[in-house]
TIFI-427274 format. One line per 4 residues: number of its first residue (from 1); their letters; for each residue x, y, z of N, C-alpha, C. Coordinates in Angstrom, 3 decimals. Each point is the difference from the previous one (the first is absolute). Layout:
// residues N
NUM> a> X/Y/Z/X/Y/Z/X/Y/Z  ...
END
This chain:
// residues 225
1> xxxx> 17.070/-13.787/4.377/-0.975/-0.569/-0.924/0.386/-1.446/-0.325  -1.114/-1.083/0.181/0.332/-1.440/-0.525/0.115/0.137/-0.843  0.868/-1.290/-0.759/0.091/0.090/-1.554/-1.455/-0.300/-0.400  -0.856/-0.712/0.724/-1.337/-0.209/-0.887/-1.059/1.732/-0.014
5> xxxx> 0.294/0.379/0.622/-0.626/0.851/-0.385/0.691/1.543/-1.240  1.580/-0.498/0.641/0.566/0.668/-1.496/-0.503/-0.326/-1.095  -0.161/-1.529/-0.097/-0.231/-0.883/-1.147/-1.742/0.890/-0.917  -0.530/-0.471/1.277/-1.526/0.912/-0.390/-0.119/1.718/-0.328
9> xxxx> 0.975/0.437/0.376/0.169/1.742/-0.299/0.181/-0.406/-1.260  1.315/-0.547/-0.619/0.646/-0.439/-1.113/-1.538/-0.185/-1.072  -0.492/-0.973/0.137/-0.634/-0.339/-0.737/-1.193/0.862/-0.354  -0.739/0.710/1.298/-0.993/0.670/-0.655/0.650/1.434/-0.521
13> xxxx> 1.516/0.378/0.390/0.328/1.394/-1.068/0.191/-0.446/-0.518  0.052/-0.849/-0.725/0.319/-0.805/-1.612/-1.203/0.051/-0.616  -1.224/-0.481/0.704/-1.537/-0.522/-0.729/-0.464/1.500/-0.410  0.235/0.959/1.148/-1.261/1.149/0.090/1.420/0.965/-1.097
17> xxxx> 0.782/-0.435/0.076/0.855/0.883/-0.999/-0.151/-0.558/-1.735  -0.720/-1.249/-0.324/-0.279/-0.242/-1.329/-1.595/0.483/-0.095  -0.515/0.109/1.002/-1.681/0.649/-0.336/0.559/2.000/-0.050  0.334/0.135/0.740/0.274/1.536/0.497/1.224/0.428/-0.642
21> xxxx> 0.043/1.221/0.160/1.072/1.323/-0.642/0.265/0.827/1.489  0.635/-0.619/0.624/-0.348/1.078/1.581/1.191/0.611/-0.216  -0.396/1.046/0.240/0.504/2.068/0.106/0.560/-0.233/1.630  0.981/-0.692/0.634/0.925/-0.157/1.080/0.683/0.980/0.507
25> xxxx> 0.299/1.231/-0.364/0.392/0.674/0.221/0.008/1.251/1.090  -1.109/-0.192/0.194/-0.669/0.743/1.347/0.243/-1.005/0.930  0.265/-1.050/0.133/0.343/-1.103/0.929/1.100/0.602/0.940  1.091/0.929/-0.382/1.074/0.138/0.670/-0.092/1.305/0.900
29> xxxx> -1.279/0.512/-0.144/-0.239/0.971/1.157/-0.918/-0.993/1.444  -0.263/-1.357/-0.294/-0.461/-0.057/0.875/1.481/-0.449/1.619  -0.123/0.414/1.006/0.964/-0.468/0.721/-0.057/-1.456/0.644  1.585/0.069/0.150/0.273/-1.494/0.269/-0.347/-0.752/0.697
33> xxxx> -0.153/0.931/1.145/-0.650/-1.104/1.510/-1.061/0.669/0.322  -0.663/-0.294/0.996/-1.389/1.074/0.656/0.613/-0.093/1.252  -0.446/0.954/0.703/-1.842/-0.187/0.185/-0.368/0.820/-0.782  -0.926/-0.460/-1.361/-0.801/0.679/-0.805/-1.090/-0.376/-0.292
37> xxxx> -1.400/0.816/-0.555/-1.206/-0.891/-0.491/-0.306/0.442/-1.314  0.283/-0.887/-0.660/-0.130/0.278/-1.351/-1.495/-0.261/-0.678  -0.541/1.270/-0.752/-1.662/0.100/0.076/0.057/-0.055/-1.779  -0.949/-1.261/-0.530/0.111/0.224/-1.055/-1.493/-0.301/-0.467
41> xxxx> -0.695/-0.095/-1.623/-1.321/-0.564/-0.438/0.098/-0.575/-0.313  -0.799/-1.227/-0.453/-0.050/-0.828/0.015/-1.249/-0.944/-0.944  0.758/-0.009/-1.396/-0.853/0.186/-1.490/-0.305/-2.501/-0.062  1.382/-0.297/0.382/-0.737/-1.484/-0.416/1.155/-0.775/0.730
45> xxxx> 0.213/-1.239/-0.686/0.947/-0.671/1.121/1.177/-0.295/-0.273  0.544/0.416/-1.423/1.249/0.041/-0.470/0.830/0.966/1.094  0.059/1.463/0.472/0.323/0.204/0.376/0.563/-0.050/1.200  -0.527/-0.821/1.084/0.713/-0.071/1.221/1.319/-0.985/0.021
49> xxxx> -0.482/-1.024/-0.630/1.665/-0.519/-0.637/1.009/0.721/-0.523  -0.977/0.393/-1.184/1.521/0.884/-0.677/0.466/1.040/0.508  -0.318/0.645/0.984/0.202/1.025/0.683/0.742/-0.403/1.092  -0.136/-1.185/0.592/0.739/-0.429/0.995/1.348/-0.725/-0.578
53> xxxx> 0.003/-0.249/-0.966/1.358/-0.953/-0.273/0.855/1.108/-0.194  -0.858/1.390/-0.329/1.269/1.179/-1.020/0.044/0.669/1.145  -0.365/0.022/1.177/0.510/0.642/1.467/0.726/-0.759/0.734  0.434/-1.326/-0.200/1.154/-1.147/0.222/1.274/1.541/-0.050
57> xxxx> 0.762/-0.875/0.855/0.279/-0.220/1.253/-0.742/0.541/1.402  -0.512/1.014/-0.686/-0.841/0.884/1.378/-0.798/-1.121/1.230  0.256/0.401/0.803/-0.908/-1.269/1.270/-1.785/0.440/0.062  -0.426/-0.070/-0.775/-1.543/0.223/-0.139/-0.786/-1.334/0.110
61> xxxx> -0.980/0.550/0.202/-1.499/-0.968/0.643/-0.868/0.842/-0.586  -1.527/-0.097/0.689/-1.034/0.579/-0.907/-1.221/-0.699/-0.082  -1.193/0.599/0.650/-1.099/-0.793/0.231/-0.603/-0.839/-1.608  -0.936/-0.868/0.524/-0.126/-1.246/-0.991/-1.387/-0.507/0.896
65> xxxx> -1.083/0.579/-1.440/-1.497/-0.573/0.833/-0.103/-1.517/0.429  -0.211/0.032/1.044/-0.244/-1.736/0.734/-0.216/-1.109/-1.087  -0.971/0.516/-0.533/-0.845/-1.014/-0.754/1.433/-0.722/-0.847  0.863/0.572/-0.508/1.521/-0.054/-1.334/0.561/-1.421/0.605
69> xxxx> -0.013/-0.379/1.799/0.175/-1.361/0.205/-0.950/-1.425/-0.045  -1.330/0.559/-0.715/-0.793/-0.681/-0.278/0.818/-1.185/-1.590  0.727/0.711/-0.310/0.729/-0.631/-1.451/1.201/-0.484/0.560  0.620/-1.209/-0.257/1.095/-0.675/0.306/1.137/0.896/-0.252
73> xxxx> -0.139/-0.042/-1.526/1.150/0.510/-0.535/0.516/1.708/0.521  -1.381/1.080/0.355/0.770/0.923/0.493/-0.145/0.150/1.224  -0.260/-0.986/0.522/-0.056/-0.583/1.792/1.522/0.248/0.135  0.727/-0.739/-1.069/1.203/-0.710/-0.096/1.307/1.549/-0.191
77> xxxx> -0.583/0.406/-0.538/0.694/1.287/-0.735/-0.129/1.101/0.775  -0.655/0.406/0.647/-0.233/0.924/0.953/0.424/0.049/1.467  -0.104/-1.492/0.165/0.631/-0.727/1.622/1.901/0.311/-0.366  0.149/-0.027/-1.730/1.359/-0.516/-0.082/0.622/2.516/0.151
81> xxxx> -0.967/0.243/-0.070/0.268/1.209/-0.362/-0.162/0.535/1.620  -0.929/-0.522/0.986/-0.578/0.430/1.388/-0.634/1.250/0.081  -0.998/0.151/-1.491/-1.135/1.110/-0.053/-0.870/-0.271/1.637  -0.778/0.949/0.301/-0.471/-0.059/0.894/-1.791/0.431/-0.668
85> xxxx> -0.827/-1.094/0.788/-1.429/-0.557/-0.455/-0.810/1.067/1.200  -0.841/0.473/-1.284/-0.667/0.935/0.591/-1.414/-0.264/-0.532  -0.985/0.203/0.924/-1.463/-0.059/-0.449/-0.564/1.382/-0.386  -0.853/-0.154/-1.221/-0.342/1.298/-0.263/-1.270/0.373/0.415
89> xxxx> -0.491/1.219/-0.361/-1.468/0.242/0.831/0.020/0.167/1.255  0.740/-0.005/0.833/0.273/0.683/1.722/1.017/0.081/-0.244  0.165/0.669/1.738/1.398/0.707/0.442/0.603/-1.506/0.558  1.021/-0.810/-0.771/0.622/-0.790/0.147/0.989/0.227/1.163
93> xxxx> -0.201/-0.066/1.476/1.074/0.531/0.692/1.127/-0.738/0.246  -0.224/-0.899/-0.063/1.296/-1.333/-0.017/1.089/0.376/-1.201  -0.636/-0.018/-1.270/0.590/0.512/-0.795/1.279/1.291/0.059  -1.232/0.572/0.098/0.333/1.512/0.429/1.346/0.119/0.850
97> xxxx> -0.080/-0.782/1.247/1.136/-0.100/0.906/1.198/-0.591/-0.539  -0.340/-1.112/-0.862/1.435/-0.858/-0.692/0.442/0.974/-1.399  -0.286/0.786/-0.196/0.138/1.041/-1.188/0.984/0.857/0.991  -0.491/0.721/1.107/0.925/0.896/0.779/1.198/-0.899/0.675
101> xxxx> 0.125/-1.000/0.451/1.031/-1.222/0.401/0.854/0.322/-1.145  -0.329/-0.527/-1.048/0.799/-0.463/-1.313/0.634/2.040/-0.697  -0.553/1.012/0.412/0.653/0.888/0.151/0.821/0.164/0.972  -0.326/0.174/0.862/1.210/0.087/1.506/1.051/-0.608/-0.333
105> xxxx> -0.301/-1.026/-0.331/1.517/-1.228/-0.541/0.950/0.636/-0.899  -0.242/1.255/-0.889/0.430/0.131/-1.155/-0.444/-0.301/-1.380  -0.749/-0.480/-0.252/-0.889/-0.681/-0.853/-0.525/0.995/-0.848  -0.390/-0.145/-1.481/-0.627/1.206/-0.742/-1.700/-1.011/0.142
109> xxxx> -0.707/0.793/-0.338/-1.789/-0.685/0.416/-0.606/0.739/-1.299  0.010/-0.563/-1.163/-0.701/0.327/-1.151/-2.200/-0.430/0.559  -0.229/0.964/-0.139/-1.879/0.368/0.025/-0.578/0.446/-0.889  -0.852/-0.899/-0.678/-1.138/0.802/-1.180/-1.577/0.378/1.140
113> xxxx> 0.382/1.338/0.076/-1.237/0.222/0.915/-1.837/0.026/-0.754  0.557/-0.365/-1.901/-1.348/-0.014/-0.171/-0.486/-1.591/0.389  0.672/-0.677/0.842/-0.499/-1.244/0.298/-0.043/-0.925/-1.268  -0.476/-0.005/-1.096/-0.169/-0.843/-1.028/0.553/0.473/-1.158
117> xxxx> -0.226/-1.057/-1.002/0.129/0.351/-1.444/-0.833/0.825/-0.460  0.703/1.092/-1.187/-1.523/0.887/-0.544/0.238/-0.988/-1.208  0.693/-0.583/-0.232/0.101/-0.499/-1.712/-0.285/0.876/-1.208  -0.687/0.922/-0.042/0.010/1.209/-0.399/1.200/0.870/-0.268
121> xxxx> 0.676/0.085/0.812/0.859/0.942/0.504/0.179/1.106/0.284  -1.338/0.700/0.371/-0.657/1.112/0.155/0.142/0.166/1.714  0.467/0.813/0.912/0.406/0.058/1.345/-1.287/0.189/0.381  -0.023/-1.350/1.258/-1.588/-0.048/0.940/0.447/0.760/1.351
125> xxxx> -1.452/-0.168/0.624/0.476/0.796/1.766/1.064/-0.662/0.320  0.658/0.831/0.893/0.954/-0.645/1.168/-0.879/-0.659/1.228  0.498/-0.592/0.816/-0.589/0.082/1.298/1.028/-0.167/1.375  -0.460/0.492/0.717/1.088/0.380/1.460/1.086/-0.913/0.506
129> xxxx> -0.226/-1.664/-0.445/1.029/-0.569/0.688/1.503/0.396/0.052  0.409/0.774/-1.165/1.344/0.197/-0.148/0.834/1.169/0.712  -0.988/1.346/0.385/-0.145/0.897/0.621/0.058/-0.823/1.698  -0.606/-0.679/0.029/-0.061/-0.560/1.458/1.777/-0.750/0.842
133> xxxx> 0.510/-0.700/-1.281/1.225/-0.021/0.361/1.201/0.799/-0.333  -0.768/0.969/-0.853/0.718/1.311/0.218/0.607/0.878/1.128  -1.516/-0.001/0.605/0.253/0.421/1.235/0.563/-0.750/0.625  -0.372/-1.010/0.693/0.381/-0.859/0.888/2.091/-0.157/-0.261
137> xxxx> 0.187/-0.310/-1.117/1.285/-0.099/-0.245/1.149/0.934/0.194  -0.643/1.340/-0.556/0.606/1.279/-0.354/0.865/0.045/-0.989  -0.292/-1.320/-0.765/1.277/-0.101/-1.383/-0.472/0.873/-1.079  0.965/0.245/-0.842/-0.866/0.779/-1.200/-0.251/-0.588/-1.260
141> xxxx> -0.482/0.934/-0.704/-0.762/-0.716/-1.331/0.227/0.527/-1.219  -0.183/-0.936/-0.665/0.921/0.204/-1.628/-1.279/-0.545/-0.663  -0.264/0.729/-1.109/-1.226/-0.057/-0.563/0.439/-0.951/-1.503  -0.215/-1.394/-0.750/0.565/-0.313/-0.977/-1.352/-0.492/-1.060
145> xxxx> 0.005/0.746/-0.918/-1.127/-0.458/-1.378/0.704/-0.889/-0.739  -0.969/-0.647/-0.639/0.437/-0.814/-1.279/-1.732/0.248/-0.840  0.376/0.194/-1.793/-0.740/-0.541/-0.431/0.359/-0.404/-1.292  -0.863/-0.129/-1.230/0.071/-1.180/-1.372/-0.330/-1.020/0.630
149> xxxx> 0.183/-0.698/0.892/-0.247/-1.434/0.285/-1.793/0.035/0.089  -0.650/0.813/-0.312/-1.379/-0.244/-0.234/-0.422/-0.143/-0.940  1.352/-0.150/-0.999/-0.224/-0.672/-1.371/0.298/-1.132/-0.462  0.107/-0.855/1.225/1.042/-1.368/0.060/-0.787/-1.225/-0.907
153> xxxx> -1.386/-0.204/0.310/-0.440/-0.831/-0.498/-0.110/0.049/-1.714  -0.643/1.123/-0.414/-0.538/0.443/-1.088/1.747/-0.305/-1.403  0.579/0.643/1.230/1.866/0.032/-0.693/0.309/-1.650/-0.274  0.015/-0.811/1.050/0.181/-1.407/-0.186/-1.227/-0.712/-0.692
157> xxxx> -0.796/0.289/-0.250/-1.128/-0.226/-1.107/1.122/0.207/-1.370  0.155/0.944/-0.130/0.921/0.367/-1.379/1.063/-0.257/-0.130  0.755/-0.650/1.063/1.214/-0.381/0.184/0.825/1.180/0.369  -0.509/1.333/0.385/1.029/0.896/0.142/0.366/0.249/1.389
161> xxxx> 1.191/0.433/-0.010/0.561/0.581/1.386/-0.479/1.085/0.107  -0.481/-0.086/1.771/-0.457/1.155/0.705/0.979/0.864/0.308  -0.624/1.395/0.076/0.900/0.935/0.588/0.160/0.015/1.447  0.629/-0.188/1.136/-0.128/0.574/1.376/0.953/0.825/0.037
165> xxxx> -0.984/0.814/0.464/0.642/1.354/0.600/-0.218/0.375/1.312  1.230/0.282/1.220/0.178/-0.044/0.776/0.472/1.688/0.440  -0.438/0.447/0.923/0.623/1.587/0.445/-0.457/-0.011/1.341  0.969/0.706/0.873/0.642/-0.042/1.103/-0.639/1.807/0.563
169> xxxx> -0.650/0.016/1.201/0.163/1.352/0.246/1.001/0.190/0.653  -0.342/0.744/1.105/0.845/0.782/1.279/-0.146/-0.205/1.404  1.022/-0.794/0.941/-1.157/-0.085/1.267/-0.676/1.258/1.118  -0.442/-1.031/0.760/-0.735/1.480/0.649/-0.474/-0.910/1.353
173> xxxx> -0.133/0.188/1.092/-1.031/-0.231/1.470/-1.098/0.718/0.318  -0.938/-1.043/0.437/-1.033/0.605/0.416/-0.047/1.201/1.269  -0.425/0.620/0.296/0.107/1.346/0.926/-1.512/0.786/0.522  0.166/-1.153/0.751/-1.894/1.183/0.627/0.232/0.866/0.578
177> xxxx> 0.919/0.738/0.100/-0.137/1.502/0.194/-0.096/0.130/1.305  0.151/-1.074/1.215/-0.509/0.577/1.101/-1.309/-0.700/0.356  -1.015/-0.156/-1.098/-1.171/-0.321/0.430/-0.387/-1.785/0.314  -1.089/0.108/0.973/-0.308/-1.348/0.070/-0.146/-0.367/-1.352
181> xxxx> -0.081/-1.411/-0.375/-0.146/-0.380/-1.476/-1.108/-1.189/0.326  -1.386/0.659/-0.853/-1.166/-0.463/-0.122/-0.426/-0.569/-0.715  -0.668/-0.622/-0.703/-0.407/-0.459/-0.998/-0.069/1.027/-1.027  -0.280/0.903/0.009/-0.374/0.968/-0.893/1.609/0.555/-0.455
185> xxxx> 0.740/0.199/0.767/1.969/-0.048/-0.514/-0.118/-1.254/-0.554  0.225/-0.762/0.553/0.473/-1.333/-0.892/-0.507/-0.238/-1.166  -1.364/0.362/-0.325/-0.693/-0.103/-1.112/1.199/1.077/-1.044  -0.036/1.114/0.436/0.782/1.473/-0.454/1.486/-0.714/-0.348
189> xxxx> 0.558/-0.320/0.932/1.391/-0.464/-0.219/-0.011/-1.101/-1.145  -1.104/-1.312/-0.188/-0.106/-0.526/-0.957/-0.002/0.274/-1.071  -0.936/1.135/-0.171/0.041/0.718/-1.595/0.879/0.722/-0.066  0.669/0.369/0.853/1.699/0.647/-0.753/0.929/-0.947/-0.232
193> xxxx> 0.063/-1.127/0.307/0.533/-1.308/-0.422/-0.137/-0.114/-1.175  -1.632/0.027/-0.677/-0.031/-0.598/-1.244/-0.080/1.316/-0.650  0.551/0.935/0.272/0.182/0.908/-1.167/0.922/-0.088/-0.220  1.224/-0.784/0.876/1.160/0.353/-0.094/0.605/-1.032/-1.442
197> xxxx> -0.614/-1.116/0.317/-0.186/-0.595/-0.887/-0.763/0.181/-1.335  -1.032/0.463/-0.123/-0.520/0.838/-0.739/0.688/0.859/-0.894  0.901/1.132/0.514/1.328/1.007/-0.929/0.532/-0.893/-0.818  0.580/-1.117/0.467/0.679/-0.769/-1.024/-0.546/-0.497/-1.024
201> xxxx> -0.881/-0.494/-0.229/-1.016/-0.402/-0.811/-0.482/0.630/-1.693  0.130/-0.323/-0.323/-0.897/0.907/-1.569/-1.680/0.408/0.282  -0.620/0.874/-0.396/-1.089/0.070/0.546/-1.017/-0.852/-0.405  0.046/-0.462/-1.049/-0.899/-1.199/0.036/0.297/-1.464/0.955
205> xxxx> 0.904/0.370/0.710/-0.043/-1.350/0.870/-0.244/0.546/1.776  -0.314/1.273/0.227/-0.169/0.330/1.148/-1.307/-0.285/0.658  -0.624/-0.434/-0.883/-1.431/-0.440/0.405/-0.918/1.280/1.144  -0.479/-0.395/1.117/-0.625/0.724/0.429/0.955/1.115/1.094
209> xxxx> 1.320/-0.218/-0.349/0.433/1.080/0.267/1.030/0.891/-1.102  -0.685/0.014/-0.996/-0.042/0.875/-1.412/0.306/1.345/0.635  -0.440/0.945/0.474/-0.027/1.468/0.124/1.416/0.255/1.326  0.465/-0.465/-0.639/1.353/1.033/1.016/-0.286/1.085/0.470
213> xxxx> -0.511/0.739/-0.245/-0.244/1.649/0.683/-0.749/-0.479/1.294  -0.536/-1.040/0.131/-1.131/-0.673/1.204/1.586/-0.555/0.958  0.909/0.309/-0.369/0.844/-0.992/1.164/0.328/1.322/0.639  0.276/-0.917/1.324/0.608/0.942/1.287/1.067/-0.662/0.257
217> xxxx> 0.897/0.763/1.108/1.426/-0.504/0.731/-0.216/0.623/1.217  -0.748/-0.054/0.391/-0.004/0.361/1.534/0.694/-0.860/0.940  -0.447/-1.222/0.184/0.729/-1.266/0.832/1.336/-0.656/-0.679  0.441/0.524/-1.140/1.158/-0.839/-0.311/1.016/1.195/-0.091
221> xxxx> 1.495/-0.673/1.006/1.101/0.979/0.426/0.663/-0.960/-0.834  1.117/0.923/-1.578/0.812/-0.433/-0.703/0.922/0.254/0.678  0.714/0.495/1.082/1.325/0.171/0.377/0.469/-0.962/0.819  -1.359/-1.106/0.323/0.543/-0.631/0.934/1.250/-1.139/-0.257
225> x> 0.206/-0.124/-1.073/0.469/-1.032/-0.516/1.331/0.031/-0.807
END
């Protein structure tokens, strides 16, 4: 790690630690090196910083919508981090491929498969890209929530510190069983993704995947890992 980008870890766990109260502690189940893909939601934009400075030392990357180098400053911050720029709304395959690269290497590959912010913080669809280098990779997956930070603004309105809360599941690999994998699996394997993410959650933040009794585990093998 350059010192300038120590310098920048430094500074934003300092900033997001006088707005925030982060619950760190689930941090130490995540493992040290990968190949891993770490699947999390994805409520506003405090979090991918602060989440990345408190997984320091870990060698992680982690897609970053194209458009984020449209701004100098996190042109600057993201190049200094070597997120990898992904377009949303298609199957980004370029992407896709430098996501499985940057696993092979060892690399952990943090993915919010609901693609965007809910700002809400209420859990939206998933969609397949993450499942896709699932497969392709064969690395496994660690499911990580955070929420309170959907109270960030309203809190710094009042001057108060937010809560983040952070929890860690269990990993697991995808496993088609044998079968070709169709669109209609991948769709399947997606939504066991975001349930997985989902368990962790309080139920008012599971959004449209609220009803746990609706999740399956058919495609995901916990032993693999």
């Amino acid at each position: 790690m350059s010192y300038l980008e120590s310098a920048v870890n430094i500074t934003i766990k300092t900033l997001t630690g006088i707005a925030c109260k982060v619950d760190s502690n689930e941090i130490a189940k995540v493992p040290t090196q990968g190949p891993l893909i770490i699947v999390t939601n994805h409520i506003n934009f405090i979090e991918v910083p602060l989440v990345y400075v408190y997984l320091q030392p870990r060698p992680l990357t982690g897609y970053v919508k194209v458009e984020t180098w449209d701004n100098p400053v996190f042109s600057l911050l993201f190049d200094l981090w070597e997120a990898i720029p992904v377009r949303r709304g298609e199957a980004d395959i370029g992407a896709i491929k430098e996501g499985v690269r940057a696993l092979k290497s060892g690399q952990i590959l943090a993915v919010a498969p609901e693609g965007t912010r809910s700002k809400h913080g209420r859990l939206q669809k998933g969609y397949p890209g993450v499942t896709m280098v699932a497969l392709m990779s064969g690395a496994p997956i660690l499911p990580l929530a955070y929420y309170g930070n959907e109270h960030l603004w309203n809190n710094v309105k009042r001057l108060k510190r937010t809560d983040f809360n952070i929890k860690v599941g269990s990993c697991f690999c995808l496993d088609s069983r044998g079968q070709k994998v169709d669109r209609e699996i991948r769709l399947q394997m997606t939504a066991e993704i975001m349930y997985q993410i989902a368990g962790l959650l309080p139920p008012e933040n599971r959004g449209i995947y609220a009803d746990l009794n609706n999740a399956t585990s058919q495609y995901l093998n916990f032993d693999c890992a």
